[in-house]
C-alpha positions as CSV (number, residue, x, y, z in Angstrom):
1,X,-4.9,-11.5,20.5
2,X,-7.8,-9.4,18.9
3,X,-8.3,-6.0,19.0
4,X,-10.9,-4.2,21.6
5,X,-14.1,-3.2,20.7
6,X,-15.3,0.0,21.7
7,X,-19.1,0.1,23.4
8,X,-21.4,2.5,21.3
9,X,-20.1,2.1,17.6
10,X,-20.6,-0.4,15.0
11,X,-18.7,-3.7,14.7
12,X,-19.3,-7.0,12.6
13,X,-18.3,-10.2,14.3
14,X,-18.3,-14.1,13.1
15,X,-19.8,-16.5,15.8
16,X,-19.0,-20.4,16.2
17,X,-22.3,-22.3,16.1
18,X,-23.3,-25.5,16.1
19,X,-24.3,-25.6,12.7
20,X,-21.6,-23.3,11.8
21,X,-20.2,-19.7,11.6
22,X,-22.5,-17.2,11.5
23,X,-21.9,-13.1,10.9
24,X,-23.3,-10.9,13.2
25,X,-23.7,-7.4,11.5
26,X,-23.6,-3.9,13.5
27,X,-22.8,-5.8,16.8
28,X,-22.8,-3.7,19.6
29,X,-22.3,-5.5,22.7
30,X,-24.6,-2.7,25.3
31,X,-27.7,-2.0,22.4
32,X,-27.3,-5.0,20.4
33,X,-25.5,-8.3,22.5
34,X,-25.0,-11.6,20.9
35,X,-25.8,-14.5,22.8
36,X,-23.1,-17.5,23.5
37,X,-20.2,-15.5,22.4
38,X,-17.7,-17.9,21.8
39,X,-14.4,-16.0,22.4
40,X,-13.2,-13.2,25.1
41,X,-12.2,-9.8,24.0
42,X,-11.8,-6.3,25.7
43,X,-14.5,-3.7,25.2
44,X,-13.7,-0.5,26.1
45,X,-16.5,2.4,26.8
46,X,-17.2,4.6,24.3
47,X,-15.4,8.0,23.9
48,X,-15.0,10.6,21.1
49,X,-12.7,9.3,17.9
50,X,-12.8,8.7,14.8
51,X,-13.9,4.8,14.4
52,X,-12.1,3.2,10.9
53,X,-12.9,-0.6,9.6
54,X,-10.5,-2.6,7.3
55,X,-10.2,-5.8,5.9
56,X,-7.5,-7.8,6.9
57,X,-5.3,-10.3,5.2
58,X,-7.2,-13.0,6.6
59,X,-10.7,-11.8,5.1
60,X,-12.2,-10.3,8.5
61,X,-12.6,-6.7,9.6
62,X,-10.4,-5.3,12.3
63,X,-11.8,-1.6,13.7
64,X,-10.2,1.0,15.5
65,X,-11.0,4.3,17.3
66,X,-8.4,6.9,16.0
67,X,-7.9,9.6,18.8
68,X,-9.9,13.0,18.0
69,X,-7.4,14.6,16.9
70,X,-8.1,15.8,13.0
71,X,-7.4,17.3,10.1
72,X,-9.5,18.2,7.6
73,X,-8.9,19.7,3.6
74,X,-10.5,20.0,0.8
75,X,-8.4,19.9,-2.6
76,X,-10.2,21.8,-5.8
77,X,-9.7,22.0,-9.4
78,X,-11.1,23.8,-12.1
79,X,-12.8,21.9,-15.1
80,X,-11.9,24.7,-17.6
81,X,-13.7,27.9,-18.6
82,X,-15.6,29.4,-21.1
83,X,-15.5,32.2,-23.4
84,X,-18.4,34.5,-22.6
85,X,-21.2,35.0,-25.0
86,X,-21.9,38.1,-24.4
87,X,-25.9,37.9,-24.3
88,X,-26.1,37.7,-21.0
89,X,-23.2,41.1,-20.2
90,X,-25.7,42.3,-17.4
91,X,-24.8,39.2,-14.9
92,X,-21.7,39.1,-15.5
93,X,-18.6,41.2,-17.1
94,X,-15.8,38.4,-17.7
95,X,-14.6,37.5,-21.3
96,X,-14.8,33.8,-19.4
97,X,-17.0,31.6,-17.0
98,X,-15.2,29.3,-14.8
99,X,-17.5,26.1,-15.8
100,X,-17.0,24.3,-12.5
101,X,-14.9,22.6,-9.9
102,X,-14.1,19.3,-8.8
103,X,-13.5,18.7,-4.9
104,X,-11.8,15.9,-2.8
105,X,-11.8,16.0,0.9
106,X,-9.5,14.5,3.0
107,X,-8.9,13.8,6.7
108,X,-5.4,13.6,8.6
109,X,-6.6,10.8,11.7
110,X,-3.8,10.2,14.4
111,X,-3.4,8.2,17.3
112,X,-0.7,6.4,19.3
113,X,-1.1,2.6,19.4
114,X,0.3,0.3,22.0
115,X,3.0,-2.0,20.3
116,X,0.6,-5.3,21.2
117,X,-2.1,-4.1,19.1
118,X,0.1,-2.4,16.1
119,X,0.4,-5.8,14.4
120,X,-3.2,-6.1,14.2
121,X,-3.6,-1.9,12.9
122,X,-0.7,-1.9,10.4
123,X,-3.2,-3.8,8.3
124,X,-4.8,-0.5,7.5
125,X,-2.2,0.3,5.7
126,X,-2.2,-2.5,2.9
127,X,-5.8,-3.1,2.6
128,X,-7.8,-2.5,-0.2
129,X,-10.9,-1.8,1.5
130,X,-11.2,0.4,3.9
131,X,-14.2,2.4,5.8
132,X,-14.9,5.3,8.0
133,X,-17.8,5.7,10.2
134,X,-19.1,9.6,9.9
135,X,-22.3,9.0,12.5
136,X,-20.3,10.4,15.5
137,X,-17.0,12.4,14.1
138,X,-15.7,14.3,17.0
139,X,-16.5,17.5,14.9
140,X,-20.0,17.9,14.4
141,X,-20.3,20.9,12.4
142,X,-17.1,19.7,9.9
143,X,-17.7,19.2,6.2
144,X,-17.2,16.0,6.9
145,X,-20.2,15.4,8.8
146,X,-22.3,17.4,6.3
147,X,-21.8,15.7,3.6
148,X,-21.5,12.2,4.5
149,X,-23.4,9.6,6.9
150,X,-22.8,5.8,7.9
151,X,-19.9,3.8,6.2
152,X,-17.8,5.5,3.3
153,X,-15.3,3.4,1.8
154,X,-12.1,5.8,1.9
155,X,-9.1,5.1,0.3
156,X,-5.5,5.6,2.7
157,X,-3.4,7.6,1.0
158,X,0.3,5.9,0.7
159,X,3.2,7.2,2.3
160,X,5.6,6.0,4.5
161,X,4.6,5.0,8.1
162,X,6.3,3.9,11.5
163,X,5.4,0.8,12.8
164,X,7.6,-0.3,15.8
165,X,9.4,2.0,18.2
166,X,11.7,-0.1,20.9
167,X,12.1,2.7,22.8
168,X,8.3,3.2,23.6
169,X,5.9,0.9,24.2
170,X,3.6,2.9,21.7
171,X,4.0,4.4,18.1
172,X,2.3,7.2,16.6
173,X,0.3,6.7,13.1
174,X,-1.1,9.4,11.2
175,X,-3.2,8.4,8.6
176,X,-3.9,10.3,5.7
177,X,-7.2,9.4,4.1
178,X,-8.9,10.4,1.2
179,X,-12.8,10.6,0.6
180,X,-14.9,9.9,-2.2
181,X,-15.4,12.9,-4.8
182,X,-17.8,15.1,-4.0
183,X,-21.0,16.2,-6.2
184,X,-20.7,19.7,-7.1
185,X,-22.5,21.9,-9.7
186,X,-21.1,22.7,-13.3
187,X,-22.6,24.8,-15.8
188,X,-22.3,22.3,-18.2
């Protein structure tokens, strides 16, 4: 069973050839069909999410559309300070200067999986490369959105996770996902 592919975002795909497989990249099957698909999977129309890629232990991507549900956090420290040299007393009054910060953002995804396709997602959590798409976050004006655009490999934080519920038919997952640094000005 393969996962669904939802209509409107990204996805790579191999297709059986004649003369071999071939990769389709950014397969979309509305803007950007391929022709003499070889396999049947289930598309779903597009809806607000945030959309996350993987490798999986087989060597192919898997996707999936995390609800929109999400939280967002920035984490900050201080590079050091600086004693103040006292030329320049009319800025500023401080025996120090603060002489910058480093920031990482991170993002909280959740959504509740049906126990057919949690085999397939749980993948997420073991792979060493993983991606999130920014182009259509359900929160346009986040920080998120502002300061990053296509793919951005992400890293998922570790933790411990539920994977299989027999009382439910689905199981909640809430990633926790760290972004790459972000660029911010020092005085040095």
């Amino acid at each position: 069973m393969s996962l669904p592919i939802w209509e409107g975002y990204p996805h790579t795909t191999t297709v059986l050839r004649a003369n071999g497989l071939e990769r389709v990249l950014d397969y979309d099957p509305v803007l950007n069909p391929v022709p003499d698909m070889t396999y049947a999977t289930e598309f779903r129309k597009q809806c607000s999410g945030v959309y996350v890629k993987w490798l999986n232990r087989y060597g192919a991507y898997k996707y999936w559309l995390f609800s929109n549900v999400l939280k967002e956090s920035i984490k900050t420290k201080s590079l050091g300070t600086i004693q103040n040299d006292w030329d320049n007393r009319i800025i500023a009054f401080s025996e120090k200067h603060e002489i910058g910060k480093q920031s990482t953002l991170s993002v909280e995804i959740y959504d509740r999986i049906e126990y057919k396709y949690m085999r397939k997602v749980k993948d997420v959590l073991e792979s060493p490369e993983v991606y999130m798409y920014m182009d259509q976050l359900p929160v346009i004006d986040s920080e998120l959105s502002t300061r990053y655009c296509g793919w951005i490999k992400v890293i998922v934080k570790q933790g411990n996770y539920s994977l299989i519920n027999t009382k439910n038919n689905t199981e909640e997952i809430r990633l926790k996902i760290e972004l790459p640094k972000s660029y911010v000005q020092t005085l040095i």
